[in-house]
Backbone as numpy.savetxt, mean C-alpha at the origin, in Angstrom:
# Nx Ny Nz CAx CAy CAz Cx Cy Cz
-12.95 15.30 -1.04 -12.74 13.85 -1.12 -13.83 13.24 -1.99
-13.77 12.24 -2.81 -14.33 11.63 -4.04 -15.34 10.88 -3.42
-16.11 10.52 -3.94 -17.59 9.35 -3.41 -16.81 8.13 -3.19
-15.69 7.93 -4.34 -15.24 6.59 -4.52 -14.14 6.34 -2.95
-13.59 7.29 -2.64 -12.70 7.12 -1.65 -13.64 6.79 0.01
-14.70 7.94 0.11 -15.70 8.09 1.09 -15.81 6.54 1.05
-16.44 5.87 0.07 -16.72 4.69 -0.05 -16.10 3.32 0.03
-15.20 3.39 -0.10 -13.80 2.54 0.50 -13.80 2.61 2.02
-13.58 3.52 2.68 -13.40 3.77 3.65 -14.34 3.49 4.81
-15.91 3.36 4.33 -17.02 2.74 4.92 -17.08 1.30 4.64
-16.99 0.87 3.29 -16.98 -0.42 3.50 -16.16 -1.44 3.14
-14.77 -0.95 2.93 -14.23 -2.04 2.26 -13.04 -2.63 3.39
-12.49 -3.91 3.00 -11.90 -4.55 3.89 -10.25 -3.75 4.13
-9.54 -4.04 4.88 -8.44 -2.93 4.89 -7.11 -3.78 5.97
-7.00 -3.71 4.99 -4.75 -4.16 5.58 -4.11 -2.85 6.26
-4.39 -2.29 7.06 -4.28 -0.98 7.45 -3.75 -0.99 9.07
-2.74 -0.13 9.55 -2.75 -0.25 10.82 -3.64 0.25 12.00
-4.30 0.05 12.86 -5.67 0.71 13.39 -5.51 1.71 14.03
-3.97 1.84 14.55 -3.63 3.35 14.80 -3.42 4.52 14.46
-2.97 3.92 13.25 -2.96 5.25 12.16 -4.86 5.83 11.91
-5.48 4.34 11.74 -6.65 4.65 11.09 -7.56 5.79 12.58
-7.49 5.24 13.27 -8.10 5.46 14.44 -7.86 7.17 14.61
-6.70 7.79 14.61 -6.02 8.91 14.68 -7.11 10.14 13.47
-7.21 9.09 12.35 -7.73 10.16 11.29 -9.60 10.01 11.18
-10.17 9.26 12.51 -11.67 8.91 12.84 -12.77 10.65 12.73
-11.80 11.46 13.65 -12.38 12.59 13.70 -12.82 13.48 11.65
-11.39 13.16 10.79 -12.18 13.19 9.32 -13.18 12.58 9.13
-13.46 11.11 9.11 -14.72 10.45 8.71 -15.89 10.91 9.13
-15.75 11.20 10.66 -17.10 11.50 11.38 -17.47 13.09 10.67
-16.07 14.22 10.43 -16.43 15.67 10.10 -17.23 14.85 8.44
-16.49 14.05 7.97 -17.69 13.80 6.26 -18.84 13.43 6.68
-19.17 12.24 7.32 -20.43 11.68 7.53 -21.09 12.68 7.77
-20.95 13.97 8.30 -21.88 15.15 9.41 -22.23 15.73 7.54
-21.24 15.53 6.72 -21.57 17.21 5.78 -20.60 18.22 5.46
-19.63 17.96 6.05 -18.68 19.10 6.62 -17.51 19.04 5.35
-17.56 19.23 4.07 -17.01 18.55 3.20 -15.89 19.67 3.04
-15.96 20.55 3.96 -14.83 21.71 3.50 -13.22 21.12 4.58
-13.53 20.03 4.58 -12.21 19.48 5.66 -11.18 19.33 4.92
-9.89 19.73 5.29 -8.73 19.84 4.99 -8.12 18.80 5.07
-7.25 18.32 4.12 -6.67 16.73 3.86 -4.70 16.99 3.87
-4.13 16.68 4.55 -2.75 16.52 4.38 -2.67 15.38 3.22
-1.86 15.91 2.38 -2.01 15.03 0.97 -0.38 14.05 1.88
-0.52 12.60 0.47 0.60 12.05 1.13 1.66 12.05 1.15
2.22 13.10 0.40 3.80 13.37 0.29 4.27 13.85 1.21
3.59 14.51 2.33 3.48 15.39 3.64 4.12 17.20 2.59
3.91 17.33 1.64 4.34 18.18 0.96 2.94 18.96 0.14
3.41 19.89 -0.91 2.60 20.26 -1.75 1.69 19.64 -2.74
3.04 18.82 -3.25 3.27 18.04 -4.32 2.84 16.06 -3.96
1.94 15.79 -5.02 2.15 13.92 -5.16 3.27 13.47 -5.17
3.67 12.45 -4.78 4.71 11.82 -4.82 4.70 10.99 -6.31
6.04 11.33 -6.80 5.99 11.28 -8.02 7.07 10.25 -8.87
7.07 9.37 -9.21 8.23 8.31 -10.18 9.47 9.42 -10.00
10.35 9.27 -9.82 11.99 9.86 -10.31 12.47 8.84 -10.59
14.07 9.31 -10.99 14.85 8.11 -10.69 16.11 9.27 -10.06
17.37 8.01 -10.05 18.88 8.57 -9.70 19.52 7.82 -10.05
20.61 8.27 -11.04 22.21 8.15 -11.56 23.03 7.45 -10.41
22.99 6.11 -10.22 23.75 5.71 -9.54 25.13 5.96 -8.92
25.35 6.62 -10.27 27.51 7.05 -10.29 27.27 8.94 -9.29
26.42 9.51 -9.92 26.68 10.46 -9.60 25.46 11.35 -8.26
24.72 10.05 -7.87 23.61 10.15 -6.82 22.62 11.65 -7.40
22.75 12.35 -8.54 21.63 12.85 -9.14 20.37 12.56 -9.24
19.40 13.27 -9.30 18.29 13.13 -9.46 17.62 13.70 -10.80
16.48 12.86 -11.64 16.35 12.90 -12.55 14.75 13.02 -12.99
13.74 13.86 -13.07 12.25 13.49 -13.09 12.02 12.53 -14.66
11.29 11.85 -14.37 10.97 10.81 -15.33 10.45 11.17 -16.51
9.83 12.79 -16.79 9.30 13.05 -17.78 9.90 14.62 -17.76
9.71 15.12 -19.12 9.79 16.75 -19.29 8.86 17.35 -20.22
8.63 18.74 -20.28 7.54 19.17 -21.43 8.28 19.31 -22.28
7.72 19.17 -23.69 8.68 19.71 -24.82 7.91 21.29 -25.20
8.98 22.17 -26.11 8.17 23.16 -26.28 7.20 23.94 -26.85
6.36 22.45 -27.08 5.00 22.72 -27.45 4.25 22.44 -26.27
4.80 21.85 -25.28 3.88 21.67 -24.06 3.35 19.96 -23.45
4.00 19.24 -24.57 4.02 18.02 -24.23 4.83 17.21 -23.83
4.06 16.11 -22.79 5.14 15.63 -22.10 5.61 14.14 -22.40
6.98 13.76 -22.25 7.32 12.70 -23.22 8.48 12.48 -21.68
8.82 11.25 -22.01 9.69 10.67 -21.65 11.49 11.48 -21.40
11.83 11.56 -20.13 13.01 12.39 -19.84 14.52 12.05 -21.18
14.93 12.35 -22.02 15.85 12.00 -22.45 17.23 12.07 -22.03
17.01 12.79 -21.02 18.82 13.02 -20.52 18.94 11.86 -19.14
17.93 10.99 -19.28 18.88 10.22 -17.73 19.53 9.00 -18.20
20.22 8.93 -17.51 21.72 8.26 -18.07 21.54 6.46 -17.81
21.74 5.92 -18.78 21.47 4.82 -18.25 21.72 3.61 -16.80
21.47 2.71 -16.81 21.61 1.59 -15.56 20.85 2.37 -14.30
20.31 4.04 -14.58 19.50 4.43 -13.48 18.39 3.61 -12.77
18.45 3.98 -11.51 17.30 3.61 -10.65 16.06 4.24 -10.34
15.75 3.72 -10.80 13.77 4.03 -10.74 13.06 4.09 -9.18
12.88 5.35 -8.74 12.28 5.20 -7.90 10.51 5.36 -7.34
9.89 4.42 -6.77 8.64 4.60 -6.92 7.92 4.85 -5.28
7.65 5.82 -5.47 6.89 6.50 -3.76 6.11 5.66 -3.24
5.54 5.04 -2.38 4.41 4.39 -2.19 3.98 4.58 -0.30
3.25 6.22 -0.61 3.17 6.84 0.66 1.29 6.68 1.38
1.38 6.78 2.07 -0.27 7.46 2.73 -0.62 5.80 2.52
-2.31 6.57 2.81 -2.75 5.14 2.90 -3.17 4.80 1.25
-2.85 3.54 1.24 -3.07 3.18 -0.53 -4.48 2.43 -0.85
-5.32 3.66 -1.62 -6.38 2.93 -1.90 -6.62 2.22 -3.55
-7.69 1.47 -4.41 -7.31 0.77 -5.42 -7.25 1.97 -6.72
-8.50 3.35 -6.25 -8.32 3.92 -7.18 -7.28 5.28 -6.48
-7.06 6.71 -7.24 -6.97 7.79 -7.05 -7.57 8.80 -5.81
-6.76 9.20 -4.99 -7.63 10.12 -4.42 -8.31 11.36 -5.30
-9.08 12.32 -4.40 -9.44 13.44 -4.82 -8.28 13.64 -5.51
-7.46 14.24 -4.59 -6.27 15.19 -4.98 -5.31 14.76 -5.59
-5.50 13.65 -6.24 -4.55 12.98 -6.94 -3.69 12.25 -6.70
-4.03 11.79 -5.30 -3.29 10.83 -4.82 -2.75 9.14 -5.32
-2.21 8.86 -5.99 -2.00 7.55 -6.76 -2.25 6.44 -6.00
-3.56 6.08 -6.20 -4.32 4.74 -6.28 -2.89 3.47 -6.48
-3.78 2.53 -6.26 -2.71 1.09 -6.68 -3.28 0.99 -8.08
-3.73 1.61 -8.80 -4.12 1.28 -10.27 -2.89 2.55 -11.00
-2.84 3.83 -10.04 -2.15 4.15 -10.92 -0.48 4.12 -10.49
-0.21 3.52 -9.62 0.47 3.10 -9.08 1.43 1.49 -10.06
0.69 0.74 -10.46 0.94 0.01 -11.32 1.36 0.20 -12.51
0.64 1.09 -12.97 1.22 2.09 -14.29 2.56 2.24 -13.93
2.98 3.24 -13.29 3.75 4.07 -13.00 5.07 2.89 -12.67
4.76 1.55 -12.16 5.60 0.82 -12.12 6.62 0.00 -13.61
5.06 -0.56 -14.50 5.06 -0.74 -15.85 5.89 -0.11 -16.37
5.75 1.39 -16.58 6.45 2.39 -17.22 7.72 2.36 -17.37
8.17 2.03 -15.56 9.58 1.86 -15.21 10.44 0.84 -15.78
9.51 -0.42 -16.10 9.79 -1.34 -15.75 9.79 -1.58 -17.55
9.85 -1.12 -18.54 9.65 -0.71 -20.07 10.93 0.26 -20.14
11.19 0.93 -19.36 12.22 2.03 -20.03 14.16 1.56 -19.53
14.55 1.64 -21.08 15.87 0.77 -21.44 16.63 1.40 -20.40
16.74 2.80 -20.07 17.73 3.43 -19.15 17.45 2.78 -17.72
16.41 2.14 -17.46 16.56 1.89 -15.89 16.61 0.89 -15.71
17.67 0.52 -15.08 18.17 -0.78 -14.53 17.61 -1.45 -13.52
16.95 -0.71 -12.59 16.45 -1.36 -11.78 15.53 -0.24 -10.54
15.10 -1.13 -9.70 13.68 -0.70 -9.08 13.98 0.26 -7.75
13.53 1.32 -6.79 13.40 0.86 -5.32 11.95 1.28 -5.28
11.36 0.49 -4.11 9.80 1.42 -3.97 10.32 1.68 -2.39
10.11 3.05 -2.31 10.62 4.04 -1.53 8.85 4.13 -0.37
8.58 3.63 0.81 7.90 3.03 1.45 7.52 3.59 2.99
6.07 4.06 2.80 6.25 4.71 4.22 4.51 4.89 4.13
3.97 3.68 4.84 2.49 3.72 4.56 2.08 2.68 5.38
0.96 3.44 6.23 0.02 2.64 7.00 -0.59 1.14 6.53
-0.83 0.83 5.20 -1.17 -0.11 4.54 -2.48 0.46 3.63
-3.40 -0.54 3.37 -4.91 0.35 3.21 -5.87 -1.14 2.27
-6.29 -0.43 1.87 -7.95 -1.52 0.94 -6.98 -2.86 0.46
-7.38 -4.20 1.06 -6.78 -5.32 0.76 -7.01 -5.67 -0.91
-7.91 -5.27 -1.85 -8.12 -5.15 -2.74 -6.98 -4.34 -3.67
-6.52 -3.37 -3.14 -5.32 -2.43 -3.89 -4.43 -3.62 -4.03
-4.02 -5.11 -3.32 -2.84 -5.25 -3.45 -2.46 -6.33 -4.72
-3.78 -6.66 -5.73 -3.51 -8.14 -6.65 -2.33 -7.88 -7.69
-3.30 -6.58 -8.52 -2.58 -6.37 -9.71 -1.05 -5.77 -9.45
-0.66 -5.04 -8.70 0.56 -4.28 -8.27 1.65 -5.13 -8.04
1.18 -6.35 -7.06 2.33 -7.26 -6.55 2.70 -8.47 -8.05
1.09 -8.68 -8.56 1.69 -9.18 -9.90 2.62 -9.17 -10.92
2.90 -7.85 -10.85 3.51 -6.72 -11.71 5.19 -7.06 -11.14
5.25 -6.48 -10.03 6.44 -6.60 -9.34 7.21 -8.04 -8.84
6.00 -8.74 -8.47 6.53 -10.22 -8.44 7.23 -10.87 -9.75
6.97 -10.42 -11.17 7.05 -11.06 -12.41 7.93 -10.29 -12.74
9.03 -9.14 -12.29 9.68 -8.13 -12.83 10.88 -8.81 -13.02
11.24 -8.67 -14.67 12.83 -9.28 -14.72 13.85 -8.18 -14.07
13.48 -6.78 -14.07 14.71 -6.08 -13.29 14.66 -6.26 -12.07
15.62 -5.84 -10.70 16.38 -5.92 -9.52 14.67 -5.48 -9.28
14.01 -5.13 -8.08 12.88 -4.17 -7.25 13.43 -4.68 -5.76
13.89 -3.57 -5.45 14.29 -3.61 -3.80 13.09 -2.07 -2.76
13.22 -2.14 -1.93 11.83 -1.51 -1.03 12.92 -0.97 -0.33
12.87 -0.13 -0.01 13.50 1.03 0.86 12.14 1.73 2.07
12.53 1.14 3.44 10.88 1.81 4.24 11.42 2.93 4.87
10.89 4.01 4.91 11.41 5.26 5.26 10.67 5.60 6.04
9.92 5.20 7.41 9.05 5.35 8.50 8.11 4.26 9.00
7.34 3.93 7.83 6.50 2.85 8.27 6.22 1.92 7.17
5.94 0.42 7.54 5.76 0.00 6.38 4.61 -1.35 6.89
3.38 -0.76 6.81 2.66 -1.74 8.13 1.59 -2.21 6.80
0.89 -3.57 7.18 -0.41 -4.11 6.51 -0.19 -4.32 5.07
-0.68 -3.71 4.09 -0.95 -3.78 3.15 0.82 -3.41 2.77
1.47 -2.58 3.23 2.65 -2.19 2.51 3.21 -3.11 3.15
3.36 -4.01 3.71 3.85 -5.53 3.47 3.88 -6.35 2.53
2.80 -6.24 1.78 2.31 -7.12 0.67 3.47 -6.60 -0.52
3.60 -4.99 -0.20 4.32 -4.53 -1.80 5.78 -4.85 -1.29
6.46 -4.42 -0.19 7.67 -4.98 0.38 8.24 -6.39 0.23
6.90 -7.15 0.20 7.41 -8.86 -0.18 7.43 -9.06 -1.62
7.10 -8.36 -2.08 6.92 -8.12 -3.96 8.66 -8.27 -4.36
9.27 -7.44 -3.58 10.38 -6.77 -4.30 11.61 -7.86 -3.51
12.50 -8.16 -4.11 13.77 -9.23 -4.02 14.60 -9.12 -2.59
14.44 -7.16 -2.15 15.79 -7.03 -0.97 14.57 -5.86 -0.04
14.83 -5.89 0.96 13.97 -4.70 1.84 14.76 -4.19 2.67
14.67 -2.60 3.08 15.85 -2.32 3.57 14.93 -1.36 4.29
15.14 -0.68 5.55 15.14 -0.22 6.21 16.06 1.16 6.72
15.42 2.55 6.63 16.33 3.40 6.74 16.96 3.77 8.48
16.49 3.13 9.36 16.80 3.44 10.33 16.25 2.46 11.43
16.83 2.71 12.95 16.40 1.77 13.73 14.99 1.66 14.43
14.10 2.95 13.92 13.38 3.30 14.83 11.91 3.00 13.60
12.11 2.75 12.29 11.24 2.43 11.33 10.43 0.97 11.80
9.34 1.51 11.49 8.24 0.29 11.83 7.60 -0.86 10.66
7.63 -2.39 10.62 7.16 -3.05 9.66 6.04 -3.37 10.86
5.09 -4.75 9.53 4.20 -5.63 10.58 2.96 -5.53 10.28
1.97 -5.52 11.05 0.80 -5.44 11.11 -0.14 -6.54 9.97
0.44 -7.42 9.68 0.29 -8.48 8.65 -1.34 -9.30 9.32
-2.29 -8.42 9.00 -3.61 -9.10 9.18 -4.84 -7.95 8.55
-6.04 -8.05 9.18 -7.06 -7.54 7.68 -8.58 -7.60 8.89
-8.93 -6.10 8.56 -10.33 -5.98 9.80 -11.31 -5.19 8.41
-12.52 -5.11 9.20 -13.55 -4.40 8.53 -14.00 -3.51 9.65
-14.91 -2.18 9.24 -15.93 -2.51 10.55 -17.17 -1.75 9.63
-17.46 -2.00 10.44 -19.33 -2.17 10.17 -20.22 -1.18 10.76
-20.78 -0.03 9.99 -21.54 0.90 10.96 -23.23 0.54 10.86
-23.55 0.53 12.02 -25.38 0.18 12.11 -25.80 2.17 12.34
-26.73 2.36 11.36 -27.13 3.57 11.16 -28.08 3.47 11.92
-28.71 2.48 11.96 -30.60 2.33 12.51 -30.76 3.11 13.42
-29.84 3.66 14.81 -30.91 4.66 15.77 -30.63 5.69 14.76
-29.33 6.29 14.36 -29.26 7.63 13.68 -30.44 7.62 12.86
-31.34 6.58 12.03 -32.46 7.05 10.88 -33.06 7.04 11.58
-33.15 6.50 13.06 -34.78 6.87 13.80 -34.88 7.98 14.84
-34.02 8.11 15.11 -33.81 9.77 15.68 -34.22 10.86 14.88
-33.73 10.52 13.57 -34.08 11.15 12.74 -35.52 11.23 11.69
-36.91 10.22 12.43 -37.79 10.21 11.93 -37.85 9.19 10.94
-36.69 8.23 10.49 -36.67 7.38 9.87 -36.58 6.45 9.74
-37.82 5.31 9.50 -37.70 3.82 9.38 -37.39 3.37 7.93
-36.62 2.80 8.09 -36.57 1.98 6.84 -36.60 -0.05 7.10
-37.35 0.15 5.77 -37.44 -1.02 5.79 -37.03 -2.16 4.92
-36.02 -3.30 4.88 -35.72 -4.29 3.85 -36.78 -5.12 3.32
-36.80 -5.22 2.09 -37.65 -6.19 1.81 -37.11 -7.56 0.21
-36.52 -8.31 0.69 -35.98 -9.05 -0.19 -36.97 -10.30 -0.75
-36.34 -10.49 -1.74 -37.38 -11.61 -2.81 -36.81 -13.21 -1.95
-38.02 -14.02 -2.42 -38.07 -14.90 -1.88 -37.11 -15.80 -1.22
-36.21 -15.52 -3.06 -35.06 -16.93 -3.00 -34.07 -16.24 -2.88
-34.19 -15.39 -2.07 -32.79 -14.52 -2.18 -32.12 -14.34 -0.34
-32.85 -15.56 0.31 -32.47 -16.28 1.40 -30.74 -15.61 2.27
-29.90 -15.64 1.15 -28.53 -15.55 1.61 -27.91 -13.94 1.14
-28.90 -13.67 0.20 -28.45 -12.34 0.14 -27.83 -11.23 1.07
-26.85 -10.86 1.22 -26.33 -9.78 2.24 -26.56 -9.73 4.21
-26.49 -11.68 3.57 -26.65 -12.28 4.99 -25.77 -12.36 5.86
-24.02 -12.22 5.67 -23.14 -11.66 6.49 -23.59 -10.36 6.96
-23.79 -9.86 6.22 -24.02 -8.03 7.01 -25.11 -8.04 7.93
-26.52 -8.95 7.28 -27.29 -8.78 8.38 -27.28 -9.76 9.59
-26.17 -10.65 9.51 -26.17 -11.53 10.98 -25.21 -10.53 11.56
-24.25 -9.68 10.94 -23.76 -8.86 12.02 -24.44 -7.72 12.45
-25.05 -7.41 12.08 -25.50 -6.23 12.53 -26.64 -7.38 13.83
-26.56 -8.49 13.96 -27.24 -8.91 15.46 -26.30 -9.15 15.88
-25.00 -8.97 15.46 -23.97 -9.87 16.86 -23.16 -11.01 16.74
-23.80 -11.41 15.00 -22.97 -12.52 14.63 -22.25 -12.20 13.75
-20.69 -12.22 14.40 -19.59 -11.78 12.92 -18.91 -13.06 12.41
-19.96 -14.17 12.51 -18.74 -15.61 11.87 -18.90 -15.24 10.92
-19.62 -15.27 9.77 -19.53 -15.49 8.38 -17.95 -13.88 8.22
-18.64 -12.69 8.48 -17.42 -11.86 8.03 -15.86 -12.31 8.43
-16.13 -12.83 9.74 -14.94 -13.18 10.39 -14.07 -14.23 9.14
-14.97 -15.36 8.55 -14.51 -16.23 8.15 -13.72 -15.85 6.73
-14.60 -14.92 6.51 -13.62 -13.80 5.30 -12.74 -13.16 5.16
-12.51 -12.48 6.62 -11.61 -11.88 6.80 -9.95 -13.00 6.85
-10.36 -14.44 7.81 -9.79 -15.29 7.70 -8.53 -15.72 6.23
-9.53 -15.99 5.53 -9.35 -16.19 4.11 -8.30 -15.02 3.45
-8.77 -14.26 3.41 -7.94 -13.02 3.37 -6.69 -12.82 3.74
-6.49 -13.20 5.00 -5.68 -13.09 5.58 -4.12 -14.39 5.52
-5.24 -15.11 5.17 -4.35 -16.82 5.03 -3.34 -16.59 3.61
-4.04 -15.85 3.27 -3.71 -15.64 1.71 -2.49 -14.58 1.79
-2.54 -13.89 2.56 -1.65 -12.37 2.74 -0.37 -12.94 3.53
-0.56 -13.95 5.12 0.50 -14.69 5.20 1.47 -15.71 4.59
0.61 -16.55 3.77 1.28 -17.48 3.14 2.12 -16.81 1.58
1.26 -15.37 1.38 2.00 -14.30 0.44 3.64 -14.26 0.95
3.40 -13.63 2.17 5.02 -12.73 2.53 6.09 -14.10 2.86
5.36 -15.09 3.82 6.48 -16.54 3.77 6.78 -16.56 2.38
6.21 -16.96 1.30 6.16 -17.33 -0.10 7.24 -16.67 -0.63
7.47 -15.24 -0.61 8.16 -14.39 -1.29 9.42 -13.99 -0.83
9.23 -13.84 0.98 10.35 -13.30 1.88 11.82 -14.81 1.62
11.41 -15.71 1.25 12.31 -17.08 1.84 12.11 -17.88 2.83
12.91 -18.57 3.35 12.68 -19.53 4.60 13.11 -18.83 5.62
13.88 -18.03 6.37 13.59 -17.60 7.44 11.81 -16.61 7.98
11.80 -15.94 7.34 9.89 -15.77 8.19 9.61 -16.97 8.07
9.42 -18.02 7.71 8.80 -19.60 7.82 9.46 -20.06 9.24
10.37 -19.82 9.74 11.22 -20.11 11.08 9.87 -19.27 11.94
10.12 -17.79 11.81 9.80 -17.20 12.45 7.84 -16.58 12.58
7.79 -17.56 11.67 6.30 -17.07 11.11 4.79 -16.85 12.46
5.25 -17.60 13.16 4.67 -17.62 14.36 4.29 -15.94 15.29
5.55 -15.42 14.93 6.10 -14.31 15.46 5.21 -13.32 14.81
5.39 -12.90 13.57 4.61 -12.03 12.88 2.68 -12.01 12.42
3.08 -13.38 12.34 1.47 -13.55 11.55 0.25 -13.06 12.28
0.43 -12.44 13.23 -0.48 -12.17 14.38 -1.40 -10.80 14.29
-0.70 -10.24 13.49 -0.99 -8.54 13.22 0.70 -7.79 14.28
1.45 -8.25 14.61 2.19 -7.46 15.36 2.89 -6.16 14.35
3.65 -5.44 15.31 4.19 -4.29 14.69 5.64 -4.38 15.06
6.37 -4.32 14.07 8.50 -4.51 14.90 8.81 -3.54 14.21
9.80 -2.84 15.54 10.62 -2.06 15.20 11.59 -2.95 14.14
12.69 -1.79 13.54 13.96 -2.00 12.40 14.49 -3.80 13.05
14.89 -4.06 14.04 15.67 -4.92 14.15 14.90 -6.17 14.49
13.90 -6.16 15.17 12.84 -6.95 15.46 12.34 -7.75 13.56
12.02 -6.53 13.27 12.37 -6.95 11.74 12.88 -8.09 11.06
13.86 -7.46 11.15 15.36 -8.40 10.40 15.14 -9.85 11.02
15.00 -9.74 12.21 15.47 -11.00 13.17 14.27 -11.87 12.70
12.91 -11.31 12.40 11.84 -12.44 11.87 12.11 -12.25 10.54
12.81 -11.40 9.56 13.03 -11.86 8.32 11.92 -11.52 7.28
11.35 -10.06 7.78 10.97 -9.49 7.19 11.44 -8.48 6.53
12.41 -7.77 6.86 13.46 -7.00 6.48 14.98 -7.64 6.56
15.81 -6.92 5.29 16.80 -7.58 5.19 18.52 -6.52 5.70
17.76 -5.52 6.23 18.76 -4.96 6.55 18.25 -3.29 7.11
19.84 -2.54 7.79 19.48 -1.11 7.99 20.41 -0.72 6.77
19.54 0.02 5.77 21.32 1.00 5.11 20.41 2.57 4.70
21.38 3.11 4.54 21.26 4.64 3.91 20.67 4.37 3.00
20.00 5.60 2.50 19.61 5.26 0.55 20.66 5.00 -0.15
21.39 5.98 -0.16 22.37 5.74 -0.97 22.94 4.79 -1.47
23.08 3.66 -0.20 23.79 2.65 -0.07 22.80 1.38 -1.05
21.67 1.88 -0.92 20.16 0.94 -1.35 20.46 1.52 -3.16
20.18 2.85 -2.91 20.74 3.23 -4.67 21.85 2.26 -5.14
22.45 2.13 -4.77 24.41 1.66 -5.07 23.77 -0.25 -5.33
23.53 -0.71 -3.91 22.81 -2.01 -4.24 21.84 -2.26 -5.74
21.10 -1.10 -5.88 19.95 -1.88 -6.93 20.68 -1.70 -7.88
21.41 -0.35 -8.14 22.36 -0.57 -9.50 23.32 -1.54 -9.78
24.06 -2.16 -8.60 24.94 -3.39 -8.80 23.92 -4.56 -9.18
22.73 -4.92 -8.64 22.09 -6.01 -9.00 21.69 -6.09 -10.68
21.77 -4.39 -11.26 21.27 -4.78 -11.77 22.08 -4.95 -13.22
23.51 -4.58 -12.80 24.29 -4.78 -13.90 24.92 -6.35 -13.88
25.14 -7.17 -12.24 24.71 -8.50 -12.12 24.23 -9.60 -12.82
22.81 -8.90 -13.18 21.64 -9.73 -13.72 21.50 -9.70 -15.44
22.52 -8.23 -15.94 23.28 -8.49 -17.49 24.14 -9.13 -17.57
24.93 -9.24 -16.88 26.41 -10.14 -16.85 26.05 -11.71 -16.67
C-alpha cells in the first residue's frame, strides 16, 4: 500500500460507511505496527481492476474499450458498434488518487469517464456501483464531469451504494438498483483523529511543539481536539456535509426535497426504502438499464 493511500486514510475527511470502514480497522492497525506484507483484496473482488467496457445494446455483447495493435500498442477498440453503452466500474472504497495496485483513484476515474464521454460510438453512460463511499475530496472533479455530460449517464448499484457513492449516483440522470436487498444512504462525512502521545512516551518519546508567535491559529482545530474540543472540526465537517445534501436534493429532483428529512441523517435504505425517499429511481436487471441508456440516448439525437 502507497504512503499516499496510508495517508488518506489517517487523515483525511471521508464520506464512507463506518461499517464497512470499521470491518477493515484490523489492516490499518497490521500497517501502523510495520507489518507491510498484508494482503489486500483488490476491488473488483477478482484478479483484475475494474475496467471501462462497454455493450452493444442490440446484441447485449461485450466489448473492451481498447486493443493492442501488432506492434504492441494500445489504441482505441475499433470494432464496437455504435449507440454502445459505456460502462464505468466504480467499486471499493474510492480514494482521490490510485491505489498501490492500481486501483482507480477518482482522478483516474475521471479520465476514464472523459474518454467515454469523447468517443462517437458511445451513446451513452452507466456507472456500474457498488462502494462503501470514501475521501470527500475524490468527489469535485468527477461529479463535474458527469453533471455537465451531454450524453444519457444512468448508475446501476449492484450491492452498495453508501456516502460518497451517493455523490456519483446523483451525478447521473436515472439510478437503478439491481435488486431488493441493495443498500443506498449514508449521506454524511466523519474524521477521526489519532492522539499518538502515550504510544511516543511508552516509547521513550517526548515530543515537543513549538510554533512562531503569530501563528496563534495554526493547526488549532487539531490541537483543541486532541483536549476534547471537536467544535471547530465538527463545524467542518458540518459544511461539508451541507454541501453534499443540498448536492443530491439539487440533482435527484423534488421528491428527496419531500423526503429530505428522511435521508440527510447519515441513514442506510434498503432497494425500496430508496425509491420511496427518491434516491433511487427504480429495481431493473442490467439489461433492462443497458436497453434504457441506449433508448435515451438515441432520444436525445432525435
Amino acid at each position: 500500500m502507497s504512503f499516499k493511500t496510508v495517508s488518506a486514510i489517517l487523515r483525511g475527511r471521508w464520506m464512507l460507511e463506518k461499517h464497512w470502514a470499521n470491518d477493515h480497522l484490523p489492516l490499518v492497525v497490521m500497517l501502523l505496527k510495520g507489518q507491510s506484507n498484508v494482503s489486500f483484496v483488490e476491488r473488483s473482488g477478482s484478479e483484475n481492476n475494474p475496467k471501462p467496457f462497454c455493450i452493444d445494446p442490440t446484441t447485449m455483447n461485450k466489448y473492451n474499450m481498447n486493443v493492442y495493435t501488432p506492434m504492441g500498442n494500445i489504441v482505441p477498440n475499433p470494432n464496437i458498434p455504435p449507440n454502445s453503452v459505456g460502462i464505468l466500474p466504480v467499486c471499493g472504497p474510492i480514494t482521490k488518487y490510485d491505489g498501490s495496485c492500481g486501483e482507480p483513484g477518482a482522478i483516474s476515474l475521471t479520465s476514464s469517464l472523459m474518454d467515454l464521454l469523447k468517443r462517437d460510438n458511445i451513446g451513452s453512460i452507466i456507472q456500474l456501483i457498488d462502494t462503501p463511499g470514501g475521501e470527500s475530496r475524490a468527489a469535485n472533479s468527477y461529479c463535474s464531469v458527469a453533471g455537465n455530460s451531454k450524453k444519457p449517464i444512468l448508475s446501476f448499484v449492484d450491492g452498495m451504494c453508501a456516502s460518497l457513492g451517493m455523490y456519483f449516483a446523483s451525478a447521473s440522470s436515472e439510478v437503478y438498483m439491481s435488486n431488493d436487498l441493495d443498500q443506498m444512504g449514508s449521506i454524511g462525512s466523519y474524521c477521526t483523529l489519532l492522539d499518538f502521545s502515550g504510544y511516543l512516551e511508552e516509547a521513550g518519546i517526548k515530543m515537543h511543539e513549538i510554533y512562531a508567535p503569530q501563528s496563534i491559529d495554526k493547526n488549532k482545530s487539531y490541537r483543541d481536539a486532541l483536549t476534547g474540543d471537536y467544535s471547530a472540526i465538527e463545524a467542518d465537517l458540518k459544511k461539508c456535509v451541507d454541501s453534499f445534501i443540498e448536492y443530491v436534493a439539487k440533482s435527484r429532483g423534488s421528491k428527496p426535497l419531500e423526503y429530505k428529512n428522511e435521508w440527510n441523517t447519515g441513514k442506510m435504505f434498503y432497494a425500496k426504502d430508496a425509491i420511496k425517499n427518491g434516491l433511487a429511481d427504480g429495481v431493473k436487471p442490467f439489461d433492462q438499464v443497458v436497453s434504457k441508456a441506449a433508448w435515451l440516448a438515441k432520444r436525445n439525437k432525435n
